[in-house]
N, C-alpha and C positions, 0 to 999 in steps of 0.2 A: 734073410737079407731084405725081400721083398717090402715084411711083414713093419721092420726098423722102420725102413726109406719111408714108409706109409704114417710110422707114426711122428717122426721129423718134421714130415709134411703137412699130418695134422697141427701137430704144435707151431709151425709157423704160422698155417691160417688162422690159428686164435690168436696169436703175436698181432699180427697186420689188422685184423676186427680191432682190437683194443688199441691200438694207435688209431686206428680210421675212427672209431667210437670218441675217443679224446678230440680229438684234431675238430669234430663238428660239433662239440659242446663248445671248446673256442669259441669255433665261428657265431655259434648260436649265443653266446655271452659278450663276444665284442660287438655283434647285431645287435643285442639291446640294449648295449651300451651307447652306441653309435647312434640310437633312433632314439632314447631317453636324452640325451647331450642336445640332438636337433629340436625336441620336442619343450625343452627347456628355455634353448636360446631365442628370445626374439629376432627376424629377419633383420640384419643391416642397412638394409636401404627399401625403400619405400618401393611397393608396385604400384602397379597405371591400370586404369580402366578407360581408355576410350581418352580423352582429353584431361581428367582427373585423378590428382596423384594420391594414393591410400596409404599414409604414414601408418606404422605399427601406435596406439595398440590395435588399428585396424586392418582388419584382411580381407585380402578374396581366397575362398579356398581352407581346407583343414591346417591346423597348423600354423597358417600366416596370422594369425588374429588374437587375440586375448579373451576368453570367455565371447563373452556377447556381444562382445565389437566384429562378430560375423557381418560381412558386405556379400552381395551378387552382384557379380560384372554381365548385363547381360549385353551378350555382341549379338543378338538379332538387329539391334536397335544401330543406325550409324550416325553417328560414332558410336559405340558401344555407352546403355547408361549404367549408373553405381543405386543400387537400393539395398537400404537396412535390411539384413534376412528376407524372413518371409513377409515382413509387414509391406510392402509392395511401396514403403516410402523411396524417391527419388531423392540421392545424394547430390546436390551442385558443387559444395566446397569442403574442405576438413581444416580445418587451422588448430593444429598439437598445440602450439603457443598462445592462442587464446582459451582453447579451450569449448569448439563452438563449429558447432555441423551447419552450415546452408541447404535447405531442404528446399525441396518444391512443395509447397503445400497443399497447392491447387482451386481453383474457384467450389466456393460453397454457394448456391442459387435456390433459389424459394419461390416455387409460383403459387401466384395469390388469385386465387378466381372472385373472388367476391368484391362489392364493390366497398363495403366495410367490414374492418376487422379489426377484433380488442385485442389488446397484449395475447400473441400466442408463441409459444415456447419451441425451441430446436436447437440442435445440440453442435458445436465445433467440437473437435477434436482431431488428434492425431494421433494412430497406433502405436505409439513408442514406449518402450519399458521407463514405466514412472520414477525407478530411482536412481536409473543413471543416465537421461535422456528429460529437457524443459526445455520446454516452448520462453523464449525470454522476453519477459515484462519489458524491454525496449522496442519491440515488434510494433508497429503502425495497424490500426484495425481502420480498412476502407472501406464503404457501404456505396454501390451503386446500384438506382432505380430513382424513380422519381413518385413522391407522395407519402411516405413511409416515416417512420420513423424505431430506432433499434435501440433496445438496452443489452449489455450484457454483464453477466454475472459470474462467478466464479463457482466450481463444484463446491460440493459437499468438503470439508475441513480447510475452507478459507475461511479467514476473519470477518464475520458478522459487520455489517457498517462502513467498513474498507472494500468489498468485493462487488459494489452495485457502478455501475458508468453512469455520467448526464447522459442525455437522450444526444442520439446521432439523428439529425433529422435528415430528408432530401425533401426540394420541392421541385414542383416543373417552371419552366421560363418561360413566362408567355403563354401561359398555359397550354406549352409543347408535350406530350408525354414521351418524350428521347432522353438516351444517356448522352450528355454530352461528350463532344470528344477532340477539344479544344485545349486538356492538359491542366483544366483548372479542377480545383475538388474545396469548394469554398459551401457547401449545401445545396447547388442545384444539380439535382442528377447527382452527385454525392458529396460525401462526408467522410472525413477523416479524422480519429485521435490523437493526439501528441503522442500516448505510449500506451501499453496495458497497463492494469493494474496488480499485479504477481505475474512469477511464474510457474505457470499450470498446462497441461496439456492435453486442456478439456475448458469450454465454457458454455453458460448454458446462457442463449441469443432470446429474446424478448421481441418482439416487432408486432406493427399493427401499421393501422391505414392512419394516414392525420386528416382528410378530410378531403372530400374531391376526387378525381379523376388521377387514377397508378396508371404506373405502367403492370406491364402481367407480370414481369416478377421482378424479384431484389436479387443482390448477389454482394456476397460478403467474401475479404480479399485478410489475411495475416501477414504483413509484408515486412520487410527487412528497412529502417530508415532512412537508410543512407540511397538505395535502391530507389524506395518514392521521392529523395528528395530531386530526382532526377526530371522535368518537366514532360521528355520525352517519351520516358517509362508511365508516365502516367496515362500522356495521350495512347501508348501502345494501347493500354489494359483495358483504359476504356473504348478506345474502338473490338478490342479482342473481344469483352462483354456483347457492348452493342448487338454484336455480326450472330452469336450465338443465342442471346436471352430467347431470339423469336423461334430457336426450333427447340426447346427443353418443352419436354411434355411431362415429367415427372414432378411430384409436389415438392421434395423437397431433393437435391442431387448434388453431389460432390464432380465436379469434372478439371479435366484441365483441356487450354488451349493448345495447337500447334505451334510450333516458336514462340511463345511465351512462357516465362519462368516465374511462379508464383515465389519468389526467393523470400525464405519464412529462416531466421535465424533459432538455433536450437541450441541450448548450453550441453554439457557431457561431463560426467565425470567420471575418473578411471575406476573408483572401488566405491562402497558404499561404506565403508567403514573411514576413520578419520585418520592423520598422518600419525599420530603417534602409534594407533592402533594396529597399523599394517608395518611400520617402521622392522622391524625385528621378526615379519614373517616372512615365508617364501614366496606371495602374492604384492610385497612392495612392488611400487610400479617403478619409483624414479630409480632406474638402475644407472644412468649414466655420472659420469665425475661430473662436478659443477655444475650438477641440479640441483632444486629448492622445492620443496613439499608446502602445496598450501593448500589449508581446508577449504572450501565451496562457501561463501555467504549466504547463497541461494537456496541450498539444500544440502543434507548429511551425503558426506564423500569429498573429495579431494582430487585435485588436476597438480602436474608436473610442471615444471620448468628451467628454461635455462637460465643460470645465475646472470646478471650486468656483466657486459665482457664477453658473452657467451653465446651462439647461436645452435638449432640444430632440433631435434630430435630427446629430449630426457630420456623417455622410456626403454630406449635401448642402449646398451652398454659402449660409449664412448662418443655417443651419440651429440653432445655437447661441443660443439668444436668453437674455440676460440675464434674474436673477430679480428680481424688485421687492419686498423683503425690507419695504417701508415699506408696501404692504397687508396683509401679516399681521403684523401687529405682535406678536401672541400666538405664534404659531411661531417667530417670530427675535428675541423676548424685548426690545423696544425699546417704550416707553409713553412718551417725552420725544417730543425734536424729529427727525425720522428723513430722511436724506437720501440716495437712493439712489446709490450708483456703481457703473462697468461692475464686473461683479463681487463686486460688494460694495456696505457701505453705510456711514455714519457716525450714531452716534444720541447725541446730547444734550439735557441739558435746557432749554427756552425761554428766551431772556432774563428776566434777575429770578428764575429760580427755580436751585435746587441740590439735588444728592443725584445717588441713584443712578438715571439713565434706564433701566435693563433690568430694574427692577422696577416692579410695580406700583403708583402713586400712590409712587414714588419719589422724584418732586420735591415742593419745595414751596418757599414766598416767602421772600428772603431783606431782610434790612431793610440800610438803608444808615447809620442811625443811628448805629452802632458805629463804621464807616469815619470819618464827620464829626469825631465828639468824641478819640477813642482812635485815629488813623493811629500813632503813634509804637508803641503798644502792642500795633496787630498785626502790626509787621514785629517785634517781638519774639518774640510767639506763633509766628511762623512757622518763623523758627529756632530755637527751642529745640525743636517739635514735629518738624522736622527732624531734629535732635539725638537727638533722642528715638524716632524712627522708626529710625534708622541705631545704633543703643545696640541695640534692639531684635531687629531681624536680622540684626547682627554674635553675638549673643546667642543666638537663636534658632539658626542656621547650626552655630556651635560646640556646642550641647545636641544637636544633630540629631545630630551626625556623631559627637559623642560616647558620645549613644546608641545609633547604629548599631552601632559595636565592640562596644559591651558584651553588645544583643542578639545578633548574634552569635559570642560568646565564648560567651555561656548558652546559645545554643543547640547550639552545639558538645559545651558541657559534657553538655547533656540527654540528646543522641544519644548520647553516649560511653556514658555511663551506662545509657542504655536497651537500647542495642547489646550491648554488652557483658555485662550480665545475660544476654540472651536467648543470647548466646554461650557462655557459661560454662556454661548450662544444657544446652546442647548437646554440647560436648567431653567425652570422657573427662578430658584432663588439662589440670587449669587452667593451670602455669604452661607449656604451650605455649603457650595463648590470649596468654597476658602478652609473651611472645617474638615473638608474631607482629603486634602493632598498628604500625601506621605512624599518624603523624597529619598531619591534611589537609594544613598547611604544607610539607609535604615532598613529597607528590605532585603537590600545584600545581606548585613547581619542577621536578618531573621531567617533567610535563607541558607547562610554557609556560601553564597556567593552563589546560588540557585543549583547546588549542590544533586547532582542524579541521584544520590539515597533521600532527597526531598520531595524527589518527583510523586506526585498523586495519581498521575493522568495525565490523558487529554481528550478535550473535545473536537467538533468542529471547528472551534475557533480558536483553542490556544492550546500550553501546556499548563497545567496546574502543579503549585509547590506546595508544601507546609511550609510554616513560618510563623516562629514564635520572638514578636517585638518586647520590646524592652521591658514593659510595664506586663511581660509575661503572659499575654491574650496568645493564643492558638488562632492562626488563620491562615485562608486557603487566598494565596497568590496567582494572576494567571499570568500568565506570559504567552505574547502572539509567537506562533512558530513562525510567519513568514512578514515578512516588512511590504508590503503593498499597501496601495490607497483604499479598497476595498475592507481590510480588516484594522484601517485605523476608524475606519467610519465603523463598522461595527463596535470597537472598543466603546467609541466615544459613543453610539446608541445605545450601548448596555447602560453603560455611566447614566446615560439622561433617562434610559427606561426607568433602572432603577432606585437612584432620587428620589423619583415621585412617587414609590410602591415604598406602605408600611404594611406589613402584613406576616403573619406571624406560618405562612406557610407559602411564604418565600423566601429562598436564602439572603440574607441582610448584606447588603456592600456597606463597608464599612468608609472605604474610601478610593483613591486610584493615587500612581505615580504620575506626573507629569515630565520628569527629564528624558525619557525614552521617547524613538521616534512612532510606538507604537506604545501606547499608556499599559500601563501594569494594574491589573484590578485587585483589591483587596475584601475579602468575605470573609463571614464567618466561617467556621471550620464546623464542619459535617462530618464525623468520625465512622459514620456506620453502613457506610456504601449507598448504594443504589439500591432502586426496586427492583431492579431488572438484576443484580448481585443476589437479591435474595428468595427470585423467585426461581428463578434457572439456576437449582443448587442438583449435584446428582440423588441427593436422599431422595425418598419415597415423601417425606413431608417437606412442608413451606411453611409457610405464611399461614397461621392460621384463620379461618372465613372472615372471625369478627375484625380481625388485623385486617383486613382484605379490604372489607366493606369499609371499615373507617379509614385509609389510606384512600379509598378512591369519591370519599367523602371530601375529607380534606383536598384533593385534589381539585376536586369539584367546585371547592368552594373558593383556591385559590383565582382559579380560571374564572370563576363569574364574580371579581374583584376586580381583577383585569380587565373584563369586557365592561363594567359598569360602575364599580365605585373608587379607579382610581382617577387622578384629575383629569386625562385623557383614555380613550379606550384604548387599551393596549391588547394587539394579539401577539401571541408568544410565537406561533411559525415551526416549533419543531419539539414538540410533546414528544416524549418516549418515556420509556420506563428505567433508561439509562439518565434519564434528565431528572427524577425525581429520587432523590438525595433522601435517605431517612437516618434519622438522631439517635442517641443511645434508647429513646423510648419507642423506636418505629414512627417519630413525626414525621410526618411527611413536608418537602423544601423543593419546591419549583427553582429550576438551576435553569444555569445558560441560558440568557436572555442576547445574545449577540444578532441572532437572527430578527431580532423581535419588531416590529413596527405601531407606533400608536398612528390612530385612525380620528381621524376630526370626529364630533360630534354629529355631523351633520352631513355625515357621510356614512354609507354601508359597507362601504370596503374600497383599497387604493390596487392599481395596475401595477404588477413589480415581477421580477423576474424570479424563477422558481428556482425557493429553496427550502430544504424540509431530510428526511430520511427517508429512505424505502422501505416501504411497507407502511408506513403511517401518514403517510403523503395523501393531502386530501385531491381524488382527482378529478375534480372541479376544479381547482386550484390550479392542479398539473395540465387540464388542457385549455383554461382558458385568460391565467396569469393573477387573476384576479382574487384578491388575496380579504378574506371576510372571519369575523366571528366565527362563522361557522367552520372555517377550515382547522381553528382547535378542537369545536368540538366534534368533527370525524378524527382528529388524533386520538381523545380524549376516552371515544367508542373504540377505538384498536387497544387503547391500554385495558380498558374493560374486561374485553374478548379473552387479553393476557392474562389477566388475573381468574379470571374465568377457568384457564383451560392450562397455564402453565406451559404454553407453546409460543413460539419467537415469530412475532408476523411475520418474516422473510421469509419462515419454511414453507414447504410446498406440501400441500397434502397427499397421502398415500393415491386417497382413491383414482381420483382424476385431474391431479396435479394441479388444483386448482391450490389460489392462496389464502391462507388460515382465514380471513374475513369473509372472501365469499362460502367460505365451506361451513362458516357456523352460521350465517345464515341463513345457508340450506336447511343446513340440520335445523334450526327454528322454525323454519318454515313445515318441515315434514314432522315437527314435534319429534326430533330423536334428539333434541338437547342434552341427554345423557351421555350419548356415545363420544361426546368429545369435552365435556366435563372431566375437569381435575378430580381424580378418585377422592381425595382430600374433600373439597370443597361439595362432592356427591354424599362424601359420611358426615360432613357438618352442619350444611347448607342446602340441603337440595331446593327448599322451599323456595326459601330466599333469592336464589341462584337463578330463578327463573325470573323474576322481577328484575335484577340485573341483567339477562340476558335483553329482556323487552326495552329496557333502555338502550343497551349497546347498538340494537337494530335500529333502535331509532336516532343513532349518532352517526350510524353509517350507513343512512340514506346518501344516495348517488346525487342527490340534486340537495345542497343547503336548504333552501325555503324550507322544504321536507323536515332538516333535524330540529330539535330542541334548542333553546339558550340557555347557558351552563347554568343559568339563575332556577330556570324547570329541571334542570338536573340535580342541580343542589339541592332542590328541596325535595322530590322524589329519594334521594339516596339518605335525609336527613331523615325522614321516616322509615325508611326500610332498617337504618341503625338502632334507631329506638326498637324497631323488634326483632331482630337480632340478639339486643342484648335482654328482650322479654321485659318481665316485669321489677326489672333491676333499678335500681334511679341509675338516671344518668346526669353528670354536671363535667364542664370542660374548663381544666387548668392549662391554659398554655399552651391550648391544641389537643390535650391528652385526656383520655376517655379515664372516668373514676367510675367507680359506686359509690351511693351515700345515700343511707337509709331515708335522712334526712330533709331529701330536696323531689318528693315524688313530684309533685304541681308544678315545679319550673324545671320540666328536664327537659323539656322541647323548647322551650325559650334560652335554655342558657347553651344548649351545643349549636344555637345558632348566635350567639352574641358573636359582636365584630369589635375589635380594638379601633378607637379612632385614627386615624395618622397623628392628630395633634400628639397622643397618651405617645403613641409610638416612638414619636421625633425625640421627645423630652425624654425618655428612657436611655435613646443614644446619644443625648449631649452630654446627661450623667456619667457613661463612660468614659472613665480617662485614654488618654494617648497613651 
């Protein structure tokens, strides 16, 4: 009996194990159900750090966050502050709906012990993950100190040409050396930009001394617009500097002040992939109804939003809540009867009353008197007011459009008129001016109406189109991108520069528009890009040497045409290797003349304020305004160097971050000319390559008196061609290097023959319109 009751007893205990065993796989199956379900759903409502509220997709804490929208709430601090992870950035603001973090960025300060110093380099940035975190191009750059002056540049993979600043300068007042701290920022004691230029979250700072007596150091500010436009906020910053500059003992130091907030605006986007991409995955952000997916302009990835109609939160599920537009009656301009819908709302006047509801005391009683006695008489009113209504703005429609033509037709007329004085006052000879106008209707049609699949370019000074006229010539249209007085005066000095330039290695204006309030240039067409297209190609080859040397031949020879055999001396002001245009034969064509200035006779150069490109900017020029012959031919030495070496003046060299001009002149000087020599032009040219180099050094002497006149360049580089191409003839058609057994005894005299301008002019009256 014992033996039974025993095994009974057994058998129930394994009964009760295997329900107890069941029963906590349950539990262990609805726990990771329950912790999968929480782990999926974003929070509902937003948490706080201190005074600042942290919308999802950000969090404090595991779980509250989305990926890398990790925050720390640190409460040592009182009030408690909000920073990005571990990058020690300070949070001020988050705005879901724009799309745009408020950071503190903090003072950047540079002490300068020397009493002079040239352009030296130091770096801004801020620790933030580059692809879903920008520093935004609306950000104000403020510069305090006194004596200085700052460029800044853009990292490595910004746009060449687009990524350099004008110079921010500061001076002292009275020759005070103090920050001022009166709330002005006009250049004394400092300087401020209208905006950056991209957005980047990294720049590389440029500065030096301008001459005289600094203060000990500078300090550079990333600031939020709206923030500096405040005059108070400025006086803060600049006392906050002041009070600090004189205990920094470090050369170069990132700090921030007590009670001031360096408020640095930063864009954010939710994913790095775009909306259609994440659309149909389990990482879409906009989870809520009555959101809207839009890709970033800025950069690849995409931010959420609440539809019109709709306030709230996207990212989280139901997060979107309708406005109720019929509580504020005063903001959504409704004082009648107002009835809200998702989205929207409908607003009317009460029964019995009429007029207009979205004014004030809009409505008012209407009588029914008139309905009783006169029914017949207002379905008459009705239609004839109909009548009358449709008279009206059949009326109206046709006056409009008819006076749209007329305006403008006068305004055509106005520009012509305006244009064209200022042109005439320009030209030597007026009835060139008269030979050379196109008028708008005719460039429209060669353009398709300046059509974007037309577009060529642009330069400094405008955009360029293709455009093939009637009589089926191919030509290159420019059009100003902006309507200021500034780039109609440049129009109109291209126009007069080039009038008076016949020369078969410069590109030919054919004519200008005059009905526009900023003139349209008309040129020949250049089908075969730039030099600067074909020497910055990724292959291993370029340009071949003898190509090389004859481009910078012709080059040579357009520039000392310009400084001396055209009717005025003309200097061109912004030489690059983007400005020299080559033909289907590699002829080489001097472009963009907008900057350009001719120079009296009887003068060595005129006082004008600096314009040019960085890196080929002559800096004689750049420090002392004074604008001379000489300052093309230091462009002229930078294009050299490029051909030379197949590197972009702006970059920075490996070894000691110096810029491609100072570093090949080192290398000349130490005789390592090879080490920065184009392998190309090392297997073709070595000879040669060093006689080019002797010249370039001598283009990019520091002081003008120093260099050459492009006329000693011309003839130095017309010699080094003859042997280049050895004991081959040489004879020149049209710019363009032949052989011909032929002509051995006139090969040095015919590759320097010059077309007269008379031969010139006569060639282009022979073309038809």
């Amino acid at each position: 009996m014992r033996s039974a009751m025993a095994v009974l007893f057994a058998i129930a205990m394994m009964r009760l194990l295997h329900l107890l065993k069941g029963a906590a796989a349950v539990a262990v199956l609805l726990s990771v159900d329950t912790s999968a379900a929480s782990a999926s759903s974003p929070p509902q409502s937003a948490s706080r750090c201190g005074n600042i509220s942290v919308p999802y997709p950000f969090g404090v804490g595991a779980g509250s966050h989305h990926h890398d929208f990790n925050l720390v709430c640190n409460e040592t601090y009182d009030p408690p502050k909000l920073f990005i992870g571990d990058t020690g950035v300070e949070v001020l603001e988050i705005s879901v709906q724009d799309g745009t973090v408020h950071i503190d960025s903090g003072i950047l300060s540079v002490v300068v012990l020397n009493q002079s110093v040239d352009l030296t380099d130091v770096e801004w940035t801020v620790p933030l993950n580059g692809s879903l975190y920008t520093v935004s191009g609306f950000n104000k750059v403020a510069v305090f100190g006194c004596g200085f002056y700052i460029l800044w540049m853009v990292p490595d993979g910004g746009a060449p040409g687009e990524g350099t600043s004008t110079p921010c300068s500061t001076s002292c007042a009275d020759g005070s050396i103090a920050i001022p701290t009166n709330g002005t920022c006009s250049g004394v004691g400092c300087c401020a930009t209208s905006s950056l230029f991209g957005d980047y979250n990294s720049f590389t700072i440029s500065y030096g001394t301008s001459g005289g007596a600094h203060t000990k150091s500078w300090s550079l500010i990333v600031v939020d617009p709206e923030w500096w436009s405040e005059e108070e906020n400025i006086m803060a910053m600049q006392k906050a500097v002041s009070s600090h500059s004189s205990s920094l003992g470090a050369f170069q130091v990132r700090h921030s002040v007590p009670g001031i907030e360096v408020r640095t605006v930063v864009n954010w986007v939710f994913s790095k992939s775009s909306c259609v991409q994440d659309k149909n995955t389990g990482d879409y952000g906009c989870l809520s109804d009555n959101s809207e997916c839009r890709d970033s302009e800025i950069t690849s990835g995409y931010n959420c939003m609440c539809q019109p109609g709709f306030q709230g939160n996207p990212y989280i599920r139901d997060g979107c809540q309708d406005i109720n537009e019929c509580t504020s009656p005063g903001k959504y301009s409704c004082f009648g009867q107002c009835i809200n819908l998702a989205g929207s709302y409908n607003c009317a006047c009460p029964d019995g009353t009429s007029g207009d509801p979205r004014r004030l005391n809009g409505c008012s009683s209407t009588t029914t008197t008139t309905k009783r006695k006169f029914p017949g008489l207002l379905v008459v009113i009705a239609i004839c007011s109909g009548i009358a209504v449709a008279v009206i703005i059949f009326t109206a429609v046709f006056v409009r459009r008819k006076l749209r033509v007329w305006k403008a037709r006068k305004s055509r007329e106005f520009f012509f008129r305006q244009n064209r004085g200022l042109l005439l006052q320009r030209l030597v000879d007026k009835d060139i001016a008269e030979r050379m106008i196109f008028t708008l209707e005719e460039l429209q049609r060669a353009t398709n109406n300046f059509d974007e699949a037309r577009k060529l370019g642009g330069g400094g000074h405008g955009t360029v189109y293709k455009g093939i006229l009637s009589d089926q010539r191919v030509v290159a249209i420019k059009k100003s991108k902006i309507v200021i007085k500034r780039e109609i005066d440049d129009f109109i000095n291209e126009v007069a520069i080039l009038s008076q330039v016949n020369h078969r290695n410069v590109v030919k204006l054919f004519g200008c528009c005059l009905e526009t309030e900023v003139p349209l240039l008309v040129y020949e067409f250049i089908s075969n890009g730039t030099l600067s297209d074909h020497l910055h190609v990724a292959t291993p080859l370029s340009l071949p040497w003898k190509e090389r040397v004859r481009v910078a031949h012709e080059i040579a020879r357009s520039l000392a045409y310009l400084h001396s055999e055209a009717t005025t001396s003309i200097v061109h002001r912004d030489i690059k290797s983007s400005n020299i245009l080559l033909d289907e034969r590699l002829v080489a064509k001097v472009s963009d003349f907008g900057a350009s200035r001719d120079i009296p006779i009887d003068h060595t150069g005129v006082n004008t304020a600096v314009q040019g490109t960085f890196g080929y900017l002559d800096p004689e020029y750049y420090h002392t305004w004074r604008l001379t012959k000489k300052s093309d031919v230091y462009s002229f030495g930078v294009i050299l160097v490029e051909l030379l070496t197949r590197k972009k003046p702006f970059d920075r060299m490996p070894s000691q971050g110096a810029s491609l001009t100072a570093e090949f002149i080192l290398l000349v000087d130490q005789d390592k000319l090879s080490e920065i020599l184009d392998p190309q032009v090392t297997e073709e040219g070595e000879q040669q390559s060093k006689e080019v180099a002797a010249i370039a050094v001598m283009c990019l002497s520091l002081h003008g008196e120093d260099r050459p006149i492009m006329r000693q360049v011309e003839t130095r580089l017309e010699a080094l061609l003859i042997e280049v191409y050895g004991h081959e003839n040489i004879v020149e058609t049209d710019g363009f290097i032949l052989n011909d057994q032929q002509n051995n005894a006139n090969a040095r005299d015919n590759i320097s023959r010059r077309w007269s301008m008379e031969e010139e002019f006569l060639c282009s009256m022979s073309l038809p319109r």
